[in-house]
N, C-alpha and C positions, 0 to 999 in steps of 0.2 A: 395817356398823358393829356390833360385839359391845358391851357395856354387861355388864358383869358387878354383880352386884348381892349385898347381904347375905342370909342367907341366914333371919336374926333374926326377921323378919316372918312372922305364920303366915297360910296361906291364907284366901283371904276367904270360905270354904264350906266344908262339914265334910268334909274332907278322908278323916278315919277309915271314914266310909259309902262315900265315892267309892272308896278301896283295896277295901272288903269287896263292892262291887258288881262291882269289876272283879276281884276275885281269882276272885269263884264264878264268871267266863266265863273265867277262866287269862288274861288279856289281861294283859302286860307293858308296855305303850306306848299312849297316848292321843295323836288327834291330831284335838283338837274346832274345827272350822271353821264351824260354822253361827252367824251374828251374835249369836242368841240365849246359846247356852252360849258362846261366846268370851266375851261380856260378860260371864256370871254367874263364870265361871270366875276372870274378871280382877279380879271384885269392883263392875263396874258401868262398867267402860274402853271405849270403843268410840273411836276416831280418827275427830274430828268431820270432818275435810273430805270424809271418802269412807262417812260416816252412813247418807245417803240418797241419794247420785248414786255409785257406787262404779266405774263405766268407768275406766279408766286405757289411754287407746290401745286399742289392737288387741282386749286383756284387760280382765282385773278387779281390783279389791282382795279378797285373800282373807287374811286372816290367821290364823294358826295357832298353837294354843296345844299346846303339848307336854307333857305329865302322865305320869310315870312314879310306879304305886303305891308307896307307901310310902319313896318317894325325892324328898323336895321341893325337897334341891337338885338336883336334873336337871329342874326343869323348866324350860321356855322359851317364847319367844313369837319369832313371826316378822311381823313388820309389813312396811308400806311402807317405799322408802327416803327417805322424807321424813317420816315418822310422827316422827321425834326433837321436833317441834313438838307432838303430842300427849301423848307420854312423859315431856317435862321438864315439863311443866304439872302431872301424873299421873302418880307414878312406877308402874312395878309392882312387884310383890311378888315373880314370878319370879326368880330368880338371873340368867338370860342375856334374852337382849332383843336382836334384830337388826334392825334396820332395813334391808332388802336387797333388799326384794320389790318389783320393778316389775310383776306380772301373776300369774298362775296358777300356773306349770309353774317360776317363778322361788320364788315360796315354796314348792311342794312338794318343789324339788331342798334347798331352804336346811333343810327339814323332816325328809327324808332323812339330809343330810349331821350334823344332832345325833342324831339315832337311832343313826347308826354309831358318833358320837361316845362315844355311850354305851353302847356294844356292844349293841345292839338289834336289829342288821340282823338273825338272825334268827328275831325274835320273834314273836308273836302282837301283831298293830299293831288296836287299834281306830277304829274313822274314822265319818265320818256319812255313809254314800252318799248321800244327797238332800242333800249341801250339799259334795260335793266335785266340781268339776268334772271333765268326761272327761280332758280334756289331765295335768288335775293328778293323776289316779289315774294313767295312763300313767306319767308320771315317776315315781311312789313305785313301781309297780310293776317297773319298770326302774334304779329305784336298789338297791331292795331284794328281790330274786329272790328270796332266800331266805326271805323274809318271807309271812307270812298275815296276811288283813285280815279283819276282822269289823265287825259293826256295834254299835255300843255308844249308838244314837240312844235306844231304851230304857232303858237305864240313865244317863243323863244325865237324860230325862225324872224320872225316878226321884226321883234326887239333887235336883232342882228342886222336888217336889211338895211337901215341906213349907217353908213362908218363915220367913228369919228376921225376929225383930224388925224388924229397918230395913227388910226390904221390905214388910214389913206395915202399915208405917208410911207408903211411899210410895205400895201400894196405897189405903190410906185415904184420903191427900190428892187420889190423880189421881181417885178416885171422887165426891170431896166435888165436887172440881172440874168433872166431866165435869155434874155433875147443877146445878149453878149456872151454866153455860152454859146447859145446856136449859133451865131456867127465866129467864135472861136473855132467851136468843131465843125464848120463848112471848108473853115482855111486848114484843116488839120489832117479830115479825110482825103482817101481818092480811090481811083478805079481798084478794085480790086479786093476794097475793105468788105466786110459782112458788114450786116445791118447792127449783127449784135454787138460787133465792136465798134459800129458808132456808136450805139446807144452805150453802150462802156463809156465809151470819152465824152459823150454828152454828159454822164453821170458826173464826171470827176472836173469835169469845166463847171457845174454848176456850185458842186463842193466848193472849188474852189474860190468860190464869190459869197461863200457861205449859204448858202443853202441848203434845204434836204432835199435830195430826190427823190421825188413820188414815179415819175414814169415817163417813158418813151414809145410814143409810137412812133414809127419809122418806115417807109416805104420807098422803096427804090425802083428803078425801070418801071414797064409796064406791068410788074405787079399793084393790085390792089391790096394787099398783103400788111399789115402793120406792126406784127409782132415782132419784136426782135427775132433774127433767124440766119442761118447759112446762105441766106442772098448775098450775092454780091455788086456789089454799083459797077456798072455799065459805064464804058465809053459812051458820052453821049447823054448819060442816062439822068433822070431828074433823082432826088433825096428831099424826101418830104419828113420832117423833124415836129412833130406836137407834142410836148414835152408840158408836165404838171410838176411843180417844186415851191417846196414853201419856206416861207423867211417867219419864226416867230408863231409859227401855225397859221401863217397867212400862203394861202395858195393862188399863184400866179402859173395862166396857163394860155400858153399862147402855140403859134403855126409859120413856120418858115420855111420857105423853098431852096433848095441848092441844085445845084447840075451841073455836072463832070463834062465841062467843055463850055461852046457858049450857045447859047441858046437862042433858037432859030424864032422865023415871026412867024411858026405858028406855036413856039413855046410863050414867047410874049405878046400874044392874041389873047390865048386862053388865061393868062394869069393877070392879063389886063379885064376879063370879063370878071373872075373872081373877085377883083379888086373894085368894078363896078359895083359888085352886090355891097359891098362892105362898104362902099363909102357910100350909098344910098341907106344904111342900117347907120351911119354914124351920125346923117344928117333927119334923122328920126330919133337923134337919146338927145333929149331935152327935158328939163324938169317940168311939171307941168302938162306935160303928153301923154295920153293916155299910150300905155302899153306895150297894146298891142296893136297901135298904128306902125309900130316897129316892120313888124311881119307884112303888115298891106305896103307899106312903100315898097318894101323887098322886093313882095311878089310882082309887084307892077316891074321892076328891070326886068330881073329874072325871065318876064314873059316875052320880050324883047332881045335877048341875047341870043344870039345862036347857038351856046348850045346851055341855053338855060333848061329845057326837060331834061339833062342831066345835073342839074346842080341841086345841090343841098344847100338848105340855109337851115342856123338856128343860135339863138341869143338866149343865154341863163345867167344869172345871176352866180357871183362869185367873190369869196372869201375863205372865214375858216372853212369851209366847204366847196367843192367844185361847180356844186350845184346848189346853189340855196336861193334865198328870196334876195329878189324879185324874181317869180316862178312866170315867164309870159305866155308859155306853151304849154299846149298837156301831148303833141306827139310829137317830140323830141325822142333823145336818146340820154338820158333813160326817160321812160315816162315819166309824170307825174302832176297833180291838178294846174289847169294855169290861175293859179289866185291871183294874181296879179292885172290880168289882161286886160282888166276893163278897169282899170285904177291908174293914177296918175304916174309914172314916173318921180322920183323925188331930190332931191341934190343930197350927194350924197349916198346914192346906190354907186354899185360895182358891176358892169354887166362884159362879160367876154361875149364878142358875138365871132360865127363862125364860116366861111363859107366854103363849101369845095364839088370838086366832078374827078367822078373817077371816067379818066380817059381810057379808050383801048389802046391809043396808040402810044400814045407820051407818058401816060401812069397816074398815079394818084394825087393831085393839083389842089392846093388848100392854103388859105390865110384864117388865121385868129387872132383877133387885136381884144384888147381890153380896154374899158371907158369907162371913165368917173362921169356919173351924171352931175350937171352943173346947172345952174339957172342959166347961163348963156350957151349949154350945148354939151356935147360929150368931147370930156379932155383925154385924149388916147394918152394912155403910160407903154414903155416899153413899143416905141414904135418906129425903132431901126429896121432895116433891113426887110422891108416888106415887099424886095423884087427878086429877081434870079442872082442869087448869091453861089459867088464860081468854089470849087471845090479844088482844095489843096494850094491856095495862094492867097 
């Protein structure tokens, strides 16, 4: 089914930056597959039935958004053929809209056949190889001989690094959020609980602010340990909660401490150095700044604290991704280039920055705050409870 649509409506992302990123690689045709930019692309559309369980038989759900620079009536979308249940709910803003795709190889022939439509076959096609399946590059590549593909996963990221208002805004709330969970399930747990049944009630306090839960690390006593598991929290013992949940496909991911009793001055020593590193990293997010001055102010406390040789720092960029651009490191966890590092900071980024030591005595000791870059500084969201939070009151 074709749905042709007005053409009135202007894209829900700056469209002028996306033409100027794909001009300077020559790319004629966009074809963004990956959950993340589909949705950004769409404005924030995702077809709730195949969300999070996306099998369809044999295949998958893959939807595909079609973007040709500086021609926004040729763009299009390829859906499921039963997605008309999520489109009339949510129109889009695209002009054409198909609902046809039962599997892979089914939207990428449906993806093909508008390409041609639009004399594209043979163009300079950009795609995202880590989110196009084998089967389905096969078919484009066999529909469109003539065609070249490239990858334009980087300049998507790009396009994403700075938020608009309304996502800035959804940022805010999923953070407020994520951080009034963890402080529900501090007053909730106590001696005795496993780690997995906090992270259970972590889960279901974030539900309940509306969120989706993505994940719980979690580490109690002097284990170093994160995985949910048959640990149980200690008299005494600290509860370290890093928890990732998204509001809208927007992921807020932050780190708070609890401890089953009250906590001694050398428990508020140590999370008073953690808390040095972080707020030396906050008065480094400024618009304007290069980068990766971030990590040089750091490492100058760091070198000054006693027990800075155990501490880990590192600051990435965050939204529909946990890890996206602004990229300022390339040895973090997980790897990856630091494109970023020698470029400005910009208002308007999202960056979670992180700090922690794993102690032999006291256990696994960590803060992660998140900050809007501003022209006047970094505006922390979600920034309750960043000291020893008592367990079960």
């Amino acid at each position: 089914m074709n749905l042709e649509r007005s053409t009135k409506q202007r894209a829900p992302f700056d469209a002028g930056r996306l033409d100027a990123l794909l001009r300077a690689r020559d790319v004629a045709a966009l074809l963004a597959t990956s959950p993340h930019n589909v949705r950004y692309l769409l404005g924030g559309y995702r077809f709730f039935l195949y969300d999070r369980l996306d099998p369809i038989g044999p295949s998958r759900y893959l939807p595909v958004v079609g973007y040709v620079p500086e021609r926004l009536g040729d763009a299009f979308y390829v859906g499921a053929g039963n997605e008309a249940w999520g489109t009339d709910a949510q129109p889009l803003w695209v002009p054409s809209v198909e609902h046809r795709s039962w599997g892979t190889t089914d939207a990428a022939l449906a993806a093909a056949e508008a390409l041609r439509a639009r004399g594209l076959e043979r163009a300079t096609i950009g795609v995202e190889p880590a989110y196009v399946p084998a089967d389905a590059m096969a078919v484009l590549t066999r529909e469109l001989p003539s065609a070249s593909f490239v990858d334009v996963g980087p300049d998507l990221d790009e396009l994403r690094a700075v938020k608009s208002a309304a996502e800035l805004e959804i940022l805010r709330g999923a953070s407020r959020a994520v951080v009034e969970a963890m402080l529900a399930t501090f007053a909730a747990v106590d001696v005795g609980m496993s780690t997995r049944e906090v992270a259970e009630r972590l889960r279901q306090e974030e539900t309940l602010r509306g969120l989706t839960f993505a994940y719980c690390l979690v580490a109690t006593g002097r284990s170093h340990a994160r995985a949910p598991s048959d640990r149980r929290i200690e008299p005494g013992g600290v509860l370290s909660l890093d928890s990732g949940a998204d509001r809208l496909g927007y992921t807020a991911d932050l780190t708070r401490m609890g401890i089953a009793g009250e906590p001694s001055a050398r428990h508020r020593e140590l999370l008073a150095e953690v808390d040095a590193v972080q707020q030396a990293a906050r008065a480094a997010v400024i618009a304007g700044r290069r980068g990766g001055d971030l990590f040089d102010a750091v490492g100058e406390v760091i070198g000054e604290l006693p027990d800075g040789p155990r501490m880990s720092f590192l600051a990435h960029g965050t939204g529909l991704l946990t890890h996206e651009a602004p990229r300022l490191t390339d040895t973090g966890s997980p790897p990856y280039p630091a494109t970023h590092r020698d470029r400005d900071l910009v208002a308007g980024m999202v960056l979670s920055i992180e700090t922690h030591v794993a102690d032999p005595a006291l256990g696994f000791v960590k803060l992660e705050d998140t900050l809007i870059v501003t022209e006047d500084g970094g505006e922390p969201v979600g920034d309750a409870g960043r000291g020893w939070n008592p367990l079960g009151r």
